[in-house]
N, C-alpha and C positions, 0 to 999 in steps of 0.2 A: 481417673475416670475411664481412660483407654483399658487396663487392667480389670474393672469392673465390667465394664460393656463387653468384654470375651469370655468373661465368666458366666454371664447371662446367656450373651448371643450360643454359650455352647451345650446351652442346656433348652433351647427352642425348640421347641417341634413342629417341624413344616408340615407333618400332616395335618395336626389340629388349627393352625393359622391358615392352612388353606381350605380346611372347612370353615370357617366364618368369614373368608374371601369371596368365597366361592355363594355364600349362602348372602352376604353382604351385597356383590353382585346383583346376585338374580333379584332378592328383595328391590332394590332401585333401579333396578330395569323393568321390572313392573311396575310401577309406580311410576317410574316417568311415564312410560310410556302409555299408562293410562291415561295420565295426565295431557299427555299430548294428542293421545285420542279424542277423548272430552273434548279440548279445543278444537282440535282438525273439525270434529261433528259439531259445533255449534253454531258453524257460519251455516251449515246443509240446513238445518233445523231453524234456524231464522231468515234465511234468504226469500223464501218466496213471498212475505209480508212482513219486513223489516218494521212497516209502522204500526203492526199490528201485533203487540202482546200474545206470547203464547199461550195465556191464559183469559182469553177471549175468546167467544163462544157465540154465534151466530144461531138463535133460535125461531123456528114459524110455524105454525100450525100446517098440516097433511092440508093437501088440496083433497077434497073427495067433488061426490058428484052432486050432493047437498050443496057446498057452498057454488058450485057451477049453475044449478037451480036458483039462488039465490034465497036458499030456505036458513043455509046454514052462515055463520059470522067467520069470515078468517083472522078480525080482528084480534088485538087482546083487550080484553077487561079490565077496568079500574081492581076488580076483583082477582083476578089471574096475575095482576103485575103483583096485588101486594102478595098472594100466594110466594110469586116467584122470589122475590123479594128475602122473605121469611125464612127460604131454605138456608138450611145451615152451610151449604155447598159454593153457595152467593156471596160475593162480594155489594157488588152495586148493580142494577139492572140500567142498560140505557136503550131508546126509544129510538128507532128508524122513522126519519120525517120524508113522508114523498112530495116530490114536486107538484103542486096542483096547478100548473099550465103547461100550456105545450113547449116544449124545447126541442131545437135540432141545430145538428153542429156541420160547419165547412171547414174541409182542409186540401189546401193548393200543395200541389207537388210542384215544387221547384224544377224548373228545366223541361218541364210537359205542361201539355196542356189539358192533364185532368184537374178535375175538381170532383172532391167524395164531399157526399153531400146526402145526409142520412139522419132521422128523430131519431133522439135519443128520451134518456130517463136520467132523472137523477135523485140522489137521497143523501139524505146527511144523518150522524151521528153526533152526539155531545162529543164537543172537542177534546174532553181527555180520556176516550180511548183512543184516539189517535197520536202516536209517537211520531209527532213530527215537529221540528221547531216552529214555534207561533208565527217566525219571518215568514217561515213557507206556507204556513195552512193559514190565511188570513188573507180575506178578502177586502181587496182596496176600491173606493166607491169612487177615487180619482181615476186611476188608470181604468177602470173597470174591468179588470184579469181576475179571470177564477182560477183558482187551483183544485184540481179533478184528481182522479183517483180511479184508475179504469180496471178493468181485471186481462189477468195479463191473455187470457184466452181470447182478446178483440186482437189483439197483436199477432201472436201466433195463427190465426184466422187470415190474417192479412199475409204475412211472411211465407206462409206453407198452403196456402187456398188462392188470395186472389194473386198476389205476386207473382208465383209459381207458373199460372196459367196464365199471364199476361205477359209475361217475361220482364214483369218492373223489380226495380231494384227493394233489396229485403232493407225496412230499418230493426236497426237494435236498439233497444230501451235508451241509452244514452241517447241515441240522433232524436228517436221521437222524442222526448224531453227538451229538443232545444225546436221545435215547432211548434206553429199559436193556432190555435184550434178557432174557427167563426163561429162562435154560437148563440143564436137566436132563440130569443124568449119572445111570447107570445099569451094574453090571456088578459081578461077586463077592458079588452077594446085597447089593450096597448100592447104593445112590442118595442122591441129594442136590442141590439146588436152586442155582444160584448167578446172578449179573449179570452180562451181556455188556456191555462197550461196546465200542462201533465207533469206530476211532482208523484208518480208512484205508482207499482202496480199491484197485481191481488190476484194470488192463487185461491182467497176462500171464499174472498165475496164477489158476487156475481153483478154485481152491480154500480154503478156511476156515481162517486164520491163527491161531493162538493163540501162546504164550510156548512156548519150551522151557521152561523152569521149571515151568510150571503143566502140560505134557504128562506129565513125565516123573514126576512126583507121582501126577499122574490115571491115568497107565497102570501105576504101581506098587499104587494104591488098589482100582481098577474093574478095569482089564485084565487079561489072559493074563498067566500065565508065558512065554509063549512069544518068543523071540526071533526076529524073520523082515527077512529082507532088504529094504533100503530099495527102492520102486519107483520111486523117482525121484531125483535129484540137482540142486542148485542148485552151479554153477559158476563161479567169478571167471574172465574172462577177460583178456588185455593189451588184444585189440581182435576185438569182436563179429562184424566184416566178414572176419576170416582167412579166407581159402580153405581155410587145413591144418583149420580146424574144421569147415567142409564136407565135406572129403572123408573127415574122421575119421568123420563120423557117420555120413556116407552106408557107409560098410566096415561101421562096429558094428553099422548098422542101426539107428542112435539116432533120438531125434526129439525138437524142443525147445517148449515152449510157447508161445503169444502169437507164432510167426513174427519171434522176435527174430534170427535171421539177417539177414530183410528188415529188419527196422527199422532195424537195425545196419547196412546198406549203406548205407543211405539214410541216417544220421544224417552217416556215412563220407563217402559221396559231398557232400553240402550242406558239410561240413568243408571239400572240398580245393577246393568250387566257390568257397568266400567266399576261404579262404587265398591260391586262383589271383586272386582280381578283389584282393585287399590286395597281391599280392604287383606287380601293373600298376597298382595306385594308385601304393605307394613307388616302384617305377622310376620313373612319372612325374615322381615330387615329386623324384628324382634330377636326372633331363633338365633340368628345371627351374633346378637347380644351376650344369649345366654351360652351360646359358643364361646366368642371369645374371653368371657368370662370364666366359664369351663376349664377353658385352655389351660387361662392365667394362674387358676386357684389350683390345677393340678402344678404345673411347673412349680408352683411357690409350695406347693406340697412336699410335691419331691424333694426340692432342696430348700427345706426350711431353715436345716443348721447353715449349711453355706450363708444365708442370708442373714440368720444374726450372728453369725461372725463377722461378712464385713460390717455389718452394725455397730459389732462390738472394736472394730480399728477404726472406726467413725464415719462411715458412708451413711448419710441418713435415707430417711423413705424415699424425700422428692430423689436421691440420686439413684434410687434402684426403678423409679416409677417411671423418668425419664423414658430408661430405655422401652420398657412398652407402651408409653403415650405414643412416644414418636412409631415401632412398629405399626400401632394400631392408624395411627392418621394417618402413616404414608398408604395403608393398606386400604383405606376407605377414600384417599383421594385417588387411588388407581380405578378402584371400583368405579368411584364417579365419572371419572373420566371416558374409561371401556363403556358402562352404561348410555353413558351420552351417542358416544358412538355406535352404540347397539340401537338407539333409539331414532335417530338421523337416519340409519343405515335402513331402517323398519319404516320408517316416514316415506322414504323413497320407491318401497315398494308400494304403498298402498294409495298414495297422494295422488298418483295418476287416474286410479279408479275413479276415488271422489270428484276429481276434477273431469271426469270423461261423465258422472253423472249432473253435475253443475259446473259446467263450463265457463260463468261468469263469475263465479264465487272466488274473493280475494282470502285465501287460506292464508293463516298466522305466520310469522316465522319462528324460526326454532329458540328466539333468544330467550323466551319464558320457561322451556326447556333447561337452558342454562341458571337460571334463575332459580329454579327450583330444584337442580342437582347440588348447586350451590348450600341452598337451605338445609337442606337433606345433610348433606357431607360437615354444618356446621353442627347440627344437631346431633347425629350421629356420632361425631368428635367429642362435642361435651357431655355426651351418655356416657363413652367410651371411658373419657380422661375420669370421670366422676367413678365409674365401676372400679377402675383400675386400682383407684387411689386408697380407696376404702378398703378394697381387698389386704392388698398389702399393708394396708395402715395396722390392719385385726392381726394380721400372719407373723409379723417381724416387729 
């Protein structure tokens, strides 16, 4: 075998094995490294409404001067929802339910002697588009604790507005989450005191979240008889970026919240920017193939006689295959290895950024990286071991 393996190893060409190194390389180093981009940006792109589906869509009709007159309806129509409904763009359509009594909240700063004390509004949603566990979004009629949903702009209002100029201490989403909010309902000649907790905030909706279950109680206990049209609608959509959803809204004269069209391009576009750099990574790691393929079939060219000679003294395939199975895997576990580290090394540079634009965001770690160098380097191997075998099987 030692005899064999010098007769091979001395007919190798390092230039051609280090072009499908080289090109094996680069191939999974893009690749990972999309891949690891992909995740780095998917906490950016779900952090500011974790309970809120990407494909969710806030829609209300244009305030004009009509409906300020009270000539015009901002409602929607039994006839508009099933329009909305019908579009092929549409998943499910769900209804914003407003509070029909008065509501206002108290909140005691521990170690002072203020107290914020301010009406508020509230609105509820069918419980599944909200992504939140049922423990948390469910209202208990024992303890009487609502779970709210504020938008994170009341926070930053407080933190960077009233704080600032009072010289009171800033809270973070954590701290206020562990305060109980006093809020008072009022309406049908009754009132009654209950606990807020805050379980979330919201960059797209502008608005005061409570449960459907605890709305629809309250607005039967406190509110109106009166039934009135939803002024707004939350929408499931296939994909945020459609153009048919543009031009629909732009006809109805709709208008959606938090500029989720744009965000939705943009999440769009970075999608088909990483899927285009994955999709020139694997070609590479393809090329690669047909490299060392190239290689193999020229060497077993060049010396075809050598090779059924030792055939002919009894070396069979698997003993000539050997030696380039193993060249080729030691060659694709270096790659994986270097790539990993090119990839780490590239994390490093850019992690900070992300993290200087989201500051709370708890970013992956690198072992899915590893995980999927892994995959790559087994597959890789058995394309490798598989081309090799055949070649030679045809050649000798």
């Amino acid at each position: 075998m030692k005899i064999l393996w010098k007769i091979l190893r001395s007919n190798v060409s390092i230039t051609q094995f280090s072009g499908f190194f080289i090109a094996n390389l680069i191939g999974l180093t893009i690749v990972l490294a999309g891949l690891r981009f992909k995740e780095d940006l998917t906490p950016i792109f779900n952090q500011g409404d974790s309970f809120l589906k990407d494909d969710y869509m806030v829609v209300s009709k244009r305030v004009t001067a009509l409906n300020t007159l009270a000539i015009s309806n901002s409602g929607f129509s039994t006839a508009e929802l099933e329009d909305l409904e019908q579009q092929p763009f549409v998943n499910q359509v769900g209804k914003f339910e407003a509070a029909r009594y008065r509501v206002s909240g108290g909140l005691k700063m521990d170690g002072t002697d203020l107290y914020f004390q301010t009406y508020m509004f509230f609105e509820s949603v069918p419980d599944n588009f909200i992504d939140i566990p049922l423990d948390d979004w469910n209202y208990d009629s024992q303890t009487n604790e609502i779970p709210i949903i504020i938008p994170r702009a009341y926070l930053n209002l407080y933190n960077f507005g009233f704080a600032e100029s009072r010289s009171m201490p800033k809270l973070s989403e954590g701290m206020i989450k562990l305060l109980r909010l006093d809020i008072y309902i009022s309406g049908n000649g009754k009132k009654k005191e209950y606990k807020g907790k805050i379980v979330g905030f919201s960059n797209r909706l502008n608005t005061i979240l409570v449960p459907q279950s605890f709305m629809t109680q309250a607005n039967t206990i406190y509110g109106s008889n009166k039934t009135e049209e939803p002024v707004r609608l939350i929408l499931e959509v296939n994909n945020a970026s459609d153009e048919r959803i543009t031009r629909y809204l732009e006809t109805k004269k709709y208008e959606t919240d938090g500029e989720k069209t744009n965000d939705g391009k943009l999440s769009y576009f970075m999608r088909i920017v990483i899927n285009i750099v994955l999709a020139v990574g694997i070609l590479i790691c393809i090329l690669s193939f047909f490299i060392l393929v190239l290689s193999i079939y020229l060497l077993l060219q060049k010396n075809a006689e050598k090779l059924r000679t030792l055939r002919l003294i009894g070396y069979s395939d698997l003993n000539v295959c050997t030696f380039y199975i193993l060249v080729a895997i030691s060659l694709n576990l270096i790659a994986s290895i270097l790539s990993i580290s090119f990839v780490v090394w590239l994390r490093q540079i850019y992690l900070p950024v992300f993290t200087e634009i989201m500051p709370k965001t708890d970013f992956p770690g690198v072992y899915m990286t590893i995980v999927y160098a892994l995959m790559m380097f087994l597959v890789v191997s058995i394309i490798d071991i598989s081309i090799i075998y055949r070649k030679i099987s045809k050649l000798i």
